[in-house]
N, C-alpha and C positions, 0 to 999 in steps of 0.2 A: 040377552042382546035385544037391542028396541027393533019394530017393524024396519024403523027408518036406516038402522046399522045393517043389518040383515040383508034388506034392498042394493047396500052399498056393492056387497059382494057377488050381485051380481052382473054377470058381463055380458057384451053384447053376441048375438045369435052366430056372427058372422065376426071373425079380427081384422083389425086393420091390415095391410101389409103394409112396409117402411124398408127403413133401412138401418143398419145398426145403430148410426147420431140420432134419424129418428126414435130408436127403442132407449138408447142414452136417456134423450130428455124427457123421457116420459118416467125414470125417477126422480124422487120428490125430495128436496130439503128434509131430512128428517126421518124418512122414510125406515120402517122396518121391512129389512130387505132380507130375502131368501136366495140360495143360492143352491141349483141342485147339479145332479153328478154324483161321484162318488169317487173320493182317493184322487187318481189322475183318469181317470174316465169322466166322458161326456162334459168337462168344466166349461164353461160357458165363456173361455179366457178372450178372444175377440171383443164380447160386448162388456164382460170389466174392467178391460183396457179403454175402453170408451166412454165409462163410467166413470171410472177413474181421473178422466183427463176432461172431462165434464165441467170439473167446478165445486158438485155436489158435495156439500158436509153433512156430519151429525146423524150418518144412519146409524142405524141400531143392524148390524151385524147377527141376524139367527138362522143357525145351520148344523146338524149334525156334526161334520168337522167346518175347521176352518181353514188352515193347510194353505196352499197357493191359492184362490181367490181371498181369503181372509190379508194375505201378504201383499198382494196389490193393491186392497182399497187403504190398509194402513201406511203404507208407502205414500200414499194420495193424501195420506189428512183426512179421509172420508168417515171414519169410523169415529164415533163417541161413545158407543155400549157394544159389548156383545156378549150374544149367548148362545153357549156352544157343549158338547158332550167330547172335544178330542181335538186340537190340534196337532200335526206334526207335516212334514216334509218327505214321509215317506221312510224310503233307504236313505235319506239324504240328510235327516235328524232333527230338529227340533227347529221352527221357522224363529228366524233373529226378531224380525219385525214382532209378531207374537210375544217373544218372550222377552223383549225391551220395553214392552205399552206394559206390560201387565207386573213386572217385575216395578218400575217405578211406579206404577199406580196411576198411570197417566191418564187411563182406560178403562172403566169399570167391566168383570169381567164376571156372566153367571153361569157356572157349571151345573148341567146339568145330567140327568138320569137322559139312557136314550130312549126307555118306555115311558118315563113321564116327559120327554117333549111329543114323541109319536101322542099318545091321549088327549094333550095339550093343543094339536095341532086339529086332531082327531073333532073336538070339540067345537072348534071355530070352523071346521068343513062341517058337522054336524049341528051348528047352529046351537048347540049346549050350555048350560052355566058352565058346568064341569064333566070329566071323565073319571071313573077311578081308575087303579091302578095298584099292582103289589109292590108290597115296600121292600127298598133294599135294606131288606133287616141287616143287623149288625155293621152299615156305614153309618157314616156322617152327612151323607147325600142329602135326604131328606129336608134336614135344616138349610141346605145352600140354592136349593130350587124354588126360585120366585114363583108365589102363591100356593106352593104345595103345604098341604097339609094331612095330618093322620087322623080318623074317627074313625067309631063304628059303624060299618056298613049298616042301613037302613035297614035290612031285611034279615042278615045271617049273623048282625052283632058281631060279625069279626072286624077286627083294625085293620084300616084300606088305608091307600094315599088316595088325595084326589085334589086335582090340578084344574084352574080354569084355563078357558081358553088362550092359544095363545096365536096370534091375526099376525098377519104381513101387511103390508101394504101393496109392497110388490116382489113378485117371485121371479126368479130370471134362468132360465135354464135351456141348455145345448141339447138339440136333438136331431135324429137323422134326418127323416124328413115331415113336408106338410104337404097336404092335397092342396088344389086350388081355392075351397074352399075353408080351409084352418086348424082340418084335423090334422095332428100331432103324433107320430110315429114315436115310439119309443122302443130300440130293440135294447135286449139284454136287462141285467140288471135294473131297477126303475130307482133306487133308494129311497128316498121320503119323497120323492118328484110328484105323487098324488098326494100326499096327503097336505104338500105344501101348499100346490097349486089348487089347494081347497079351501086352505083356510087363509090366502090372498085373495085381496082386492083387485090387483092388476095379476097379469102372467105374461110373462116377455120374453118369446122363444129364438131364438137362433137354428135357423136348419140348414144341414147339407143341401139340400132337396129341395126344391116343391115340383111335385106331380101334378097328373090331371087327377080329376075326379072318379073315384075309383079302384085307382091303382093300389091302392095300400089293402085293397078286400084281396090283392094278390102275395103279400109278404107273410109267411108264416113267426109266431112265436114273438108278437111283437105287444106292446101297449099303446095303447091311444086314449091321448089327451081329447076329448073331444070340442068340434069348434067352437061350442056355448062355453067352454071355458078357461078359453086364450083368447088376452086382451090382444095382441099384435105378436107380429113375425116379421125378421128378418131373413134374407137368403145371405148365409156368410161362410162358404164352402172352405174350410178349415179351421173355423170358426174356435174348434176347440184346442186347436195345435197349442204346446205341445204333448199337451195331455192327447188321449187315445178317442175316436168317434169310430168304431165297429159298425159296419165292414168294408168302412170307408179308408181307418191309418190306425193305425198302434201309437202308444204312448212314444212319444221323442225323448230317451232317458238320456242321454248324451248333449241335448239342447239345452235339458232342465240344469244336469249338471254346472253348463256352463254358465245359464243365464245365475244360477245360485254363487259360483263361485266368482261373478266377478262384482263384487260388492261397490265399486266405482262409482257403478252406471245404474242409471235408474232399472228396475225389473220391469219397469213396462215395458220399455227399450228395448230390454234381451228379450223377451219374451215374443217381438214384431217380427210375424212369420216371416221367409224368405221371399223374394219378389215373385219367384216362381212358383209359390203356394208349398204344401206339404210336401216333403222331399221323396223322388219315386220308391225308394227302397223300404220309406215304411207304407205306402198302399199298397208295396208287393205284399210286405209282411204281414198284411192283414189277411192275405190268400192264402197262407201256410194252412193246411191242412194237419192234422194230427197225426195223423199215418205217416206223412212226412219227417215232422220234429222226429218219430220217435226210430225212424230208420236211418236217423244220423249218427253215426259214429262217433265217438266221446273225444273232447279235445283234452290233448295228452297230457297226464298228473303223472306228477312223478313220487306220492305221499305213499309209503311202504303200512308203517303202523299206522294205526287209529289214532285220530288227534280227539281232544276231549270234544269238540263240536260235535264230531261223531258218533263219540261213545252216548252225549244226550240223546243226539236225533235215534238213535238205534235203541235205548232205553225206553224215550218217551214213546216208538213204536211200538213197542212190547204190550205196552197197553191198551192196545186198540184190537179188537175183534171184529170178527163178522155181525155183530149185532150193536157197532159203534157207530153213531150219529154225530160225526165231528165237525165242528164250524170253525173255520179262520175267520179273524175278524182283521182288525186294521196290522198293519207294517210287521208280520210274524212269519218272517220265514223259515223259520225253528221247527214253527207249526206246522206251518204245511210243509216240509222238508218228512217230519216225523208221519202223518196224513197220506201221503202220495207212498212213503214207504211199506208202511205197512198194507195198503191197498195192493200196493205191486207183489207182497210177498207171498204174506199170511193171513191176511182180510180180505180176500178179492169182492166181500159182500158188502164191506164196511159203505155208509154214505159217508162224502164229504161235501162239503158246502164253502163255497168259498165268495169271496166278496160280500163280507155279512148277510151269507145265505142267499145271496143273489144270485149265486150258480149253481144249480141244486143237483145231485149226485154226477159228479163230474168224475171222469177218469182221470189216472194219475199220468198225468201229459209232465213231460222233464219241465224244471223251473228254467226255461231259457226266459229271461226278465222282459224282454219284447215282447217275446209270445204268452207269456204266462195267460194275460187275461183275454185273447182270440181262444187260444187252445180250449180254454177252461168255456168259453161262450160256446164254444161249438161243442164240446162234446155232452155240456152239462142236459141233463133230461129235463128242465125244466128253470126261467127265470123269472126272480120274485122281485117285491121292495123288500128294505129292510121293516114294514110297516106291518106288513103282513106276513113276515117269518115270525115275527115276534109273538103273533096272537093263535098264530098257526103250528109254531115247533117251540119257541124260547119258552113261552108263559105255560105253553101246556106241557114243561117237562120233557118234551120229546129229545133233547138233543142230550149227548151223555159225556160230552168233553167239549170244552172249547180251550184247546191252552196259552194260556195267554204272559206274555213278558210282565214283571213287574220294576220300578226300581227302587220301591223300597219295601221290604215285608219285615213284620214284628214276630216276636216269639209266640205272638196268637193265631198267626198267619193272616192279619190284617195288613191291607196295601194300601198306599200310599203314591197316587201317580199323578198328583194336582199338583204340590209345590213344596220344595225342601227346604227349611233355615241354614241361612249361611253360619257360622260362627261368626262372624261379624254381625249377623243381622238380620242381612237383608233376604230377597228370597230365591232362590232359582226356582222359573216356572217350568213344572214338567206338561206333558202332554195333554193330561184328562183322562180319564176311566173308561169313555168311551160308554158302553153297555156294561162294562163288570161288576158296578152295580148292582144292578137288574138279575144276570144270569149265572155270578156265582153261585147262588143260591138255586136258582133254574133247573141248571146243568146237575145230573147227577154225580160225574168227576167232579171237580176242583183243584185244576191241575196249575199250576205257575213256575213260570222258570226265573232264575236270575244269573243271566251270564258269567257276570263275576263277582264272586262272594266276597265281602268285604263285611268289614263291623261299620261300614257305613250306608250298606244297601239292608245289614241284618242287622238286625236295631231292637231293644225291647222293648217299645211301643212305638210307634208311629205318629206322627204329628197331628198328621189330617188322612182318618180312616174311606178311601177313596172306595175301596170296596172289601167285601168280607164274605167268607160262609158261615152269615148270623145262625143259621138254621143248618147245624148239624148232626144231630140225632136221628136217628128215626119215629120218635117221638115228636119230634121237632119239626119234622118234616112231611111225613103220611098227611096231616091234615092240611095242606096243600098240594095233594099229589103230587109231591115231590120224589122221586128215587133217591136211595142211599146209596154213595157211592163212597169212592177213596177220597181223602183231599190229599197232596202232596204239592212239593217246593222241589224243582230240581235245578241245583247249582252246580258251578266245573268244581267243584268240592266233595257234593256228597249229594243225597237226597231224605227229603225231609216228611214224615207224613204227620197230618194235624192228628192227634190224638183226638178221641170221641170224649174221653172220659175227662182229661186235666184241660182240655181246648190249648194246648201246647204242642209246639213243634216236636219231636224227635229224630232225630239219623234212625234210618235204617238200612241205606248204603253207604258205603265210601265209594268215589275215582279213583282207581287205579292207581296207585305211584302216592295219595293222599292218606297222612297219617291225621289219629284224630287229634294231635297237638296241633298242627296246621289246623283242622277246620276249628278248634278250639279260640286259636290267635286270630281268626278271621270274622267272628261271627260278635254281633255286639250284644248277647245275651249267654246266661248262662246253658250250656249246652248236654242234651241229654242224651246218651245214646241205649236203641235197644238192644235189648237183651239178643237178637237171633240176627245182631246188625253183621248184612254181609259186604260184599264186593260187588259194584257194578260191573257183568259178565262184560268181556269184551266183544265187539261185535266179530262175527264168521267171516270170512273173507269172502263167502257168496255176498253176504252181507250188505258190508263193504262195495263190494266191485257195482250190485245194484245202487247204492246210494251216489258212490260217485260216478256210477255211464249213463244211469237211466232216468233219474230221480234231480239229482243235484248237480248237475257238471258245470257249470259255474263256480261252484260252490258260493251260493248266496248264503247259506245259513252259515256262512263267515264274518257278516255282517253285524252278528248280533254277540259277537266275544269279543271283539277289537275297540280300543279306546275312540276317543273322536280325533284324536290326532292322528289314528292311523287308517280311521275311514278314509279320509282323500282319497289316497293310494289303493287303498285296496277296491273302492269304487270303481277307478280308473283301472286298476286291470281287470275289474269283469265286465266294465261296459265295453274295454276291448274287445274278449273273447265273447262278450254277447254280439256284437256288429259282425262277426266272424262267422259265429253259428249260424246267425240269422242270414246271411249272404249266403251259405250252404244250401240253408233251407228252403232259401229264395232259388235257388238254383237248382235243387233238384226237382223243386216244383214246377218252375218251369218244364224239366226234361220229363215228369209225369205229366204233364199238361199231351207235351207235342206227341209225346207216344201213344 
């Protein structure tokens, strides 16, 4: 980087203040634009919507996901490139706009690793030619990440990645509040919010807030952007509706809902808060205390036997101890379903980590989908980026599970979550890899589930290896301090463990009620079973009655077995009994309040 680039990045002592047109037009034709937040937290949706209606073309789109701000600026014509590790729409499935640019080719699109964009980023806030970085041995990653490449480390001769820098122009990001001054409040979770806002040119905040001078040396457990490195602020008090700003409102899933399914109308449209600003019942829901959620009484099921959701979530708990380090990453409610259970049961030492390790040993608070990410802010003992779990737990092996959805895996146990060939041709784009990349190989488990087994998600090779456990020996692994652990595949079929020896799948459960001719007809490789292959135990009925009172009373981990034709509906009855619970919890919080 020359003196004179170098100089560029930096900002002035003091930001402007404006208004959100004013932060609008201070994006540039062309611009490579950052976008921080994370999932439906903290999205910056006010001043996209302003961006969006701007005028502006030809950014260059770079952000961990892309998910609803990514669906706004393509809706607008605004995007020409982007580069991204994950898009999706949450519980709500695959974003249309995403997967119609990328599916024609209208849109050039570069998947990335999520530790070689952190490095990358890392780099250009570092002022660096390049970072290194560990390879996601056994993908395909490697070759699809602009400027990465593999050599000998300088020093230790072992094969590195190493990525150059990679610069914003301008970075735009929702936060609580600012001082008078420009310093920059961030509670909760921060996701790449530093490391972006490092290695941009500009920084263009939106806050709940602004305080006097001062005031923020009084908030505990917060982060701060400081004033030298925010270009400007706006004051846009719901600024991130209908996504969630803690401990200000919770995520609006009801609003998202609608504005997604009415495909009519422009999203920026649906998305234009109400005239009354955020709606009072979710800045009640933001006060919900934990104690509260969890002395609500369960809305009434009437499911006698274990349905197969069950019997995973109760499986996949089985594997988790008190000496388990488990991360949910994006849209898994399997995961944490399985996570919170075993916490509650038979782990009560286990850590979990949730919002890609942005809520660090949290308690197993019930999945009520409003409250999920308040409950998990408030009880978690400590919040990170995703920048620095990475260098701090992912990279140094610390974490021992992370299990993650696939939708396609091979008889190698290689995945496939970028893009499928049609029989015709052409392509369906899936979501991205996210980090699995990076921490299959990390993670001492190697855990994956696949909802529904078919010879079309079990495949004997995979097209585009998305992520893998290149390194699994112990052999293979010790000289990166890596632990050896299980690798396993669990399907509503049967469950699967990678052999060390042939690097092939095996059964070594069956489901319940599942013969092995069914999983035979289902699977799109030849199938092997072991020798000591038993039965998936059914779950206890203490079990049980924890999963669906304490744990899951929605039942969200319903979400991830059902077709897409039959999400609508089944969304639509838990966003019911979510507004129902949450009205409960609103209310008896009130009535702990006044007493």
């Amino acid at each position: 980087m020359t003196n004179r680039a170098a100089m560029s990045l930096v900002k002035p002592n003091r930001p402007r203040f404006t208004d959100i047109e004013g932060l609008a037009a201070m994006v540039g034709q062309g611009d490579a634009l950052g976008v921080g937040g994370h999932h439906f937290a903290r999205l910056p949706i006010a001043l996209l919507r302003a961006i969006a209606s701007s005028g502006v073309k030809e950014l260059r789109y770079i952000c961990w996901a892309g998910g609803l701000p990514l669906e706004l600026l393509l809706e607008a014509g605004a995007v020409a490139e982007i580069d991204l590790c994950f898009s999706s729409l949450d519980i709500f499935g695959l974003p249309p706009r995403f997967r119609a640019a990328t599916e024609t080719g209208a849109i050039l699109v570069r998947d990335w690793t999520a530790l070689a964009m952190i490095q990358a980023l890392r780099a250009a806030q570092q002022n660096l030619p390049s970072m290194p970085f560990q390879l996601p041995e056994g993908s395909d990653m490697l070759a699809r990440i602009p400027g990465a490449s593999a050599r000998p480390d300088p020093i230790a001769g072992i094969s590195t990645g190493f990525i150059p820098p990679l610069r914003l122009d301008t970075f735009i990001v929702h936060a609580q509040r600012a001082d008078e001054s420009g310093n920059v409040q961030i509670t909760g979770p921060r996701a790449l919010d530093f490391a972006m806002a490092g290695a941009a040119r500009k920084v263009l905040v939106t806050v709940e807030e602004i305080v006097p001078i001062g005031a923020l040396r009084q908030d505990g457990r917060q982060s701060i952007l400081t004033r030298n490195q925010v270009s400007a602020i706006a004051l846009a008090p719901g600024g991130a509706w209908p996504a969630s700003c803690l401990p200000f409102y919770v995520t609006d899933y009801q609003a998202l809902s609608e504005a997604f399914a009415a495909r009519q109308t422009p999203l920026a449209d649906n998305l234009r808060p109400p005239s009354e600003g955020v709606p009072a019942w979710l800045r009640e829901a933001a006060k919900v205390r934990p104690e509260t959620a969890l002395a609500m009484p369960a809305l009434a099921r009437s499911e006698e036997k274990a349905t197969v959701d069950e019997i995973i979530a109760v499986r996949i708990a089985a594997e988790l101890d008190n000496e388990s380090f488990a991360s949910a990453g994006a849209v898994s409610p399997l995961a944490n379903v399985a996570y919170r259970l075993a916490k509650a049961t038979h782990a009560p030492d286990m850590i979990i980590a949730t919002m890609s390790c942005g809520h660090l040993d949290i308690a197993p608070s019930p999945m009520i989908l409003s409250l999920i990410e308040s409950l998990d802010c408030e009880t978690a003992v400590a919040h990170a980026g995703g920048d620095d779990t990475y260098s701090t737990y992912y990279q140094a092996g610390a974490v021992t599970h992370e299990i993650v959805g696939a939708a396609q895996v091979d008889r190698h146990g290689r995945v496939n979550t970028i893009a499928l060939r049609k029989p015709s041709g052409g392509l369906i784009r899936l979501p991205g890899q996210g980090g699995m990349a990076d921490v299959a190989n990390m993670h001492r488990d190697y855990l994956l589930y696949i909802p529904r087994h078919s010879a079309q998600s079990l495949v004997d090779e995979v097209e585009i290896v998305s992520s893998a456990r290149g390194l699994l020996t112990p052999a293979e692994r010790e000289p990166m301090s890596y632990r050896t652990g299980k690798a396993l595949v669990f399907t509503d079929l049967c469950v699967f463990r990678l052999d060390p020896t042939s690097r092939e799948l095996t059964v070594i459960e069956i489901i319940p009620g599942v013969t092995r001719q069914q999983i035979r007809e289902a699977t799109g490789f030849a199938v092997t079973f072991d020798a000591d292959c038993l039965e998936v135990p059914l779950p206890s009925s203490d079990m049980l009655a924890v999963l669906r009172n304490r744990i899951d009373p929605l039942g969200l981990r319903r979400l991830e077995f059902v077709s897409a034709k039959e999400r609508g509906a089944l969304i639509a009855e838990i966003l019911a009994a979510d507004r129902r619970m949450v009205e409960r919890c609103i209310a008896a919080q009130g009535s702990y309040i006044a007493s």
